[in-house]
N, C-alpha and C positions, 0 to 999 in steps of 0.2 A: 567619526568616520565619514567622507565623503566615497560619492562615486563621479568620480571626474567624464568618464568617459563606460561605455560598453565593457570595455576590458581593465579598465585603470582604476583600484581603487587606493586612498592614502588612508589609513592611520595615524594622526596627528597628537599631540598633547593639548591640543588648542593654541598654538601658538605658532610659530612658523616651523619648530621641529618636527619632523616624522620619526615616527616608532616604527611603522613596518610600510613600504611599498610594494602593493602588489597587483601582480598581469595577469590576468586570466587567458589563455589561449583555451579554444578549442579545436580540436583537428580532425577534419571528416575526412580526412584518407590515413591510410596507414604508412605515412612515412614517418622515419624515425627521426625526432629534433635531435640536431648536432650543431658541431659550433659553425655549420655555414648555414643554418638555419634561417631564414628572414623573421619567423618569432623572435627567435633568437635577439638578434640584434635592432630590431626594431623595439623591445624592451629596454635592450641594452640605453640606446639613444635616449628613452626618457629618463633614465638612473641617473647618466650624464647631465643632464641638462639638471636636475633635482640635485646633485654634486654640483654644478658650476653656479647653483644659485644657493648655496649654503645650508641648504636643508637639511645632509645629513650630516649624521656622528657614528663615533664607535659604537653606538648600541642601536642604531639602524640598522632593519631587517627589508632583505629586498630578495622579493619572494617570486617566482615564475611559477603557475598553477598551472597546468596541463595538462589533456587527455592525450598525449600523443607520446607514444614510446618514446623514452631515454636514447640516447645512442650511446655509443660506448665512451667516446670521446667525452663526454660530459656527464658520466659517470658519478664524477667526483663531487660534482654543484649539487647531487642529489642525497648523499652521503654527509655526514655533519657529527662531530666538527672535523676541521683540518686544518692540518700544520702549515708551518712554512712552505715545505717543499711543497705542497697539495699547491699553494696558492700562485708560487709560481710558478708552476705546471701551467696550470690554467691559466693565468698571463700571459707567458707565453705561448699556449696555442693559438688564443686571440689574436694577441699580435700578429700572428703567421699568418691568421685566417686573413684578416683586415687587410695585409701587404699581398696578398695573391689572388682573392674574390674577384671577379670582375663582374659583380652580379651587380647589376646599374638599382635595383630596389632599394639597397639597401648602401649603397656608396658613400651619404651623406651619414649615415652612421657610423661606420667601419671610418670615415675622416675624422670625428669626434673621437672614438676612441684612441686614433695614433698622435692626436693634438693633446692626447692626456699627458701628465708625465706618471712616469712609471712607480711614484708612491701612490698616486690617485689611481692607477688602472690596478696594483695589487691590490687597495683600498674598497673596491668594489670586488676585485674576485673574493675576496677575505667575506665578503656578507651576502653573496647571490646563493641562494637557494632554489631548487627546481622540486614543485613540487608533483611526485610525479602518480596521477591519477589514477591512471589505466585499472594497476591492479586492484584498489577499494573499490575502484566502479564496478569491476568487475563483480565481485563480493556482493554490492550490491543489487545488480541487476537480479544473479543467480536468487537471492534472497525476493526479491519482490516478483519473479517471475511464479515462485513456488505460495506465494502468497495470494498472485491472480489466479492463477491455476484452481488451488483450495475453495477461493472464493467465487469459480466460474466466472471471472470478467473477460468479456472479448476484447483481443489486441485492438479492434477498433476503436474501442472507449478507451483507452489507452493512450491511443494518438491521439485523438478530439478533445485529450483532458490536458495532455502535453499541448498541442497547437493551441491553445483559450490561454492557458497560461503565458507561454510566452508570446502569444499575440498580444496581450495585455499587458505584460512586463515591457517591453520595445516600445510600447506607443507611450507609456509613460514614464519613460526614460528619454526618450527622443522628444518627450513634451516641455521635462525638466531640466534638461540639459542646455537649452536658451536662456537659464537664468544664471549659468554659472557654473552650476554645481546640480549636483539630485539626489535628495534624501526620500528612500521610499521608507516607511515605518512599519515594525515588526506586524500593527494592528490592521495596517493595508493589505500587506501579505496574509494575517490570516480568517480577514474580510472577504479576497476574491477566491480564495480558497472553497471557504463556504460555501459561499456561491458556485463556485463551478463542482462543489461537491452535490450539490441539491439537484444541482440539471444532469448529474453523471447520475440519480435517484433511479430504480427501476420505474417505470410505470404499473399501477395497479391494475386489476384483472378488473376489467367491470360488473358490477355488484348486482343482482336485481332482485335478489330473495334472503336478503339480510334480515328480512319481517316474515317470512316464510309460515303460514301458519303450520302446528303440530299437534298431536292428539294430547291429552290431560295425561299426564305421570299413573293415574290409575290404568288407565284405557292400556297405554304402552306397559304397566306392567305384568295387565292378564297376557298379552303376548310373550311374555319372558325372553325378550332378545339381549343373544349374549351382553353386550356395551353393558346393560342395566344389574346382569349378574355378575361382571367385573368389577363394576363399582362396589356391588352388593359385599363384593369381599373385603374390601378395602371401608368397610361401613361407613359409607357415604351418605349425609341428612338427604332428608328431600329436594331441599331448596338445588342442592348439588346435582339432586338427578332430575330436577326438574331443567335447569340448564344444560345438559347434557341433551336431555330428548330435545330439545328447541334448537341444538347445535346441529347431531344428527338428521334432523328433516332436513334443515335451512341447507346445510351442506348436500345433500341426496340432490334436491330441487335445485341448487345454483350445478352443480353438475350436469343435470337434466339440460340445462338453460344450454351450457357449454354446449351439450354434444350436439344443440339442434343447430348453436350459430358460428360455433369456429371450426372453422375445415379439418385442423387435424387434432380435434378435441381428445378423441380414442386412445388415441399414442401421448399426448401430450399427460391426460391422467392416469395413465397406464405408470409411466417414469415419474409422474407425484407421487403416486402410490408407492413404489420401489424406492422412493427417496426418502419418504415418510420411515418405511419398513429397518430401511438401513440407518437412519436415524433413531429410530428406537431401539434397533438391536447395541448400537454404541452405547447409549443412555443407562438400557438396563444391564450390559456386563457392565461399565462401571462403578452402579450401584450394589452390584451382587459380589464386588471386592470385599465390600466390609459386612462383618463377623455378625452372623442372624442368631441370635439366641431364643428367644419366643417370639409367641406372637406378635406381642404389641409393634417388636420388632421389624417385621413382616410386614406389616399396616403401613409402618412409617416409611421403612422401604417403598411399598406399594407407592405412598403418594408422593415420594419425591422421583419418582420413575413417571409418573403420571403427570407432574407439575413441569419438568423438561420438557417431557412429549407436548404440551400446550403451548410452550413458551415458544417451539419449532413450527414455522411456518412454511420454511420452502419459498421456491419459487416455480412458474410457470413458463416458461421458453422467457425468464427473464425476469417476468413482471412479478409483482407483488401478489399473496393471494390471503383473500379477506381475512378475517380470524374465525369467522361462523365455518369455512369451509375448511380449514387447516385445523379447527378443534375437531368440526364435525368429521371429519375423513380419520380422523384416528378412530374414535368410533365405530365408524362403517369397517373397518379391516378389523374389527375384533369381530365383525357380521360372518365371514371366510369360512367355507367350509370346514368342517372338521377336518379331512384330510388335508389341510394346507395349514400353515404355520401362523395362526393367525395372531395377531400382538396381544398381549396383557400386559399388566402393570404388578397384581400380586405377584411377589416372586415366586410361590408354587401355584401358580393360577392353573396352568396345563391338569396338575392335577385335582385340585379341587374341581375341576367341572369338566374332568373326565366324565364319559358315561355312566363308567360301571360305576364311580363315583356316587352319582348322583340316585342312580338305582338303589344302591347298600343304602340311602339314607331312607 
């Protein structure tokens, strides 16, 4: 496969036959291509000249790509296969077009096609294909739109990830193209990919109490704060609750940090928190689908309810947010008054440290 040109690629055997030629058009207004089309026939002209130099055969495919509406009249180029009469339909309207165009762009093409004779001008409507874009792109716009959406990306990174790419595509086509021909390789394409994947990267929240110091596992457990008795149900070793309370402070204090140094810290952790929250709330119904028979049951639930909620980090107006502060903030919202809803992990946590609960024992 070469790419001869921006729009022209061949398909070859290696040898002087083509297997498929093909035009890529794109179209930034919304006219519809017909047969008086300048795509149109400015494609036409290189099929011709590819015909008058012996390249093709009966099992050449000569393929028009487009994003520009079909018109009615060329309907048929888009539809596959067709018969005689389909072909010279379409012969003949050419011919028409060619004999009464006065569009001076495309003159010297429209003279090539009436110099044909008319086994060679069937010969080419017989294999032209129009492929027609519009509706797949559509398809997938709808689909990748609902994709950014999901993943909160701004239309701005959007365009800045489109504009890099084909700023980079064009310069190295226009580079290679002085030598003949331009092969760019699958490995190139998903090299600068990479890369422009890594600089579309959010930026992280800066960190300053990732060492945060925290009181000893005994100290925090004469205080009895909820996080510790949540754990306690899902019987959690030490070593577990010892990293837990070291998450807890670390996150309290890099919070702390926030609210003294970014302007609208308040609102920013207000909607973590709420993101956290409806994050867990997904987590745990889909956990609580499958069938609890005992305890042990329960536990295990418990920790793979608990093991998602760590794996979920969030984001901040964007940016990345540590792991000390995205563990330790689950934590802090099992802290929530009692009249508020506050997260667990056992699936009957609510009740085991209810009050009256706790009283009866």
């Amino acid at each position: 496969m070469s790419l001869e040109t921006h729009d022209d690629i061949v398909v070859s055997s290696g040898s002087d036959h083509i297997i498929a030629a093909i035009q890529t058009k794109h179209s930034w207004s919304g006219d519809l291509l017909t047969g008086h089309s300048v795509e149109l026939w400015k494609t036409l002209r290189v099929w011709i000249y590819l015909l008058a130099k012996q390249h093709l055969s009966h099992d050449s495919m000569l393929i028009l790509s487009t994003t520009a509406r079909v018109g009615p009249d060329l309907r048929e180029l888009v539809d596959a296969p067709r018969g005689k009469t389909d072909v010279e339909n379409i012969r003949r309207r050419l011919d028409e077009t060619s004999r009464i165009s006065s569009n001076k762009e495309v003159a010297d093409a429209m003279s090539d096609w009436r110099r044909l004779g008319k086994a060679q001008r069937e010969f080419l409507a017989q294999r032209i294909t129009i492929q027609e874009a519009q509706p797949r792109l559509a398809e997938v716009d709808e689909l990748i739109d609902k994709r950014l959406l999901r993943s909160a990306v701004r239309p701005q990174a959007v365009r800045l990830f489109r504009e890099s790419l084909i700023g980079w595509f064009d310069g190295l086509v226009a580079a290679r193209l002085s030598s003949g021909g331009c092969k760019i390789t699958v490995a190139e394409v998903v090299g600068k990919l990479a890369e422009l994947f890594s600089l579309q990267a959010p930026a992280a929240l800066i960190s300053t109490q990732g060492e945060a110091e925290h009181p000893p596992l005994d100290e925090e457990r004469r205080s009895d704060p909820p996080y510790l008795r949540q754990l306690n149900l899902l019987d959690a070793p030490d070593e577990h609750l010892v990293n837990a309370v070291a998450m807890f402070y670390r996150a309290r204090a890099e919070r702390e940090s926030w609210r003294q140094t970014r302007p609208n810290a308040a609102l920013e952790l207000q909607s973590y928190d709420g993101d956290l929250k409806a994050k867990w709330r997904t987590i745990r119904l889909g956990a609580l689908r499958t069938k609890l028979s005992d305890a042990s049951n329960l536990i295990e639930c418990g920790w793979r309810i608990h093991e998602e909620c760590m794996n979920y980090h969030g984001n901040i107006s964007g940016m990345l947010v540590p792991v000390h502060v995205a563990n330790g903030t689950h934590y802090m919202l099992t802290n929530e008054p009692g009249s508020s809803p506050y997260i667990g992990w056992h699936p009957d946590y609510l009740n085991l440290l209810s009050p009256s609960k706790k009283e009866g024992e």
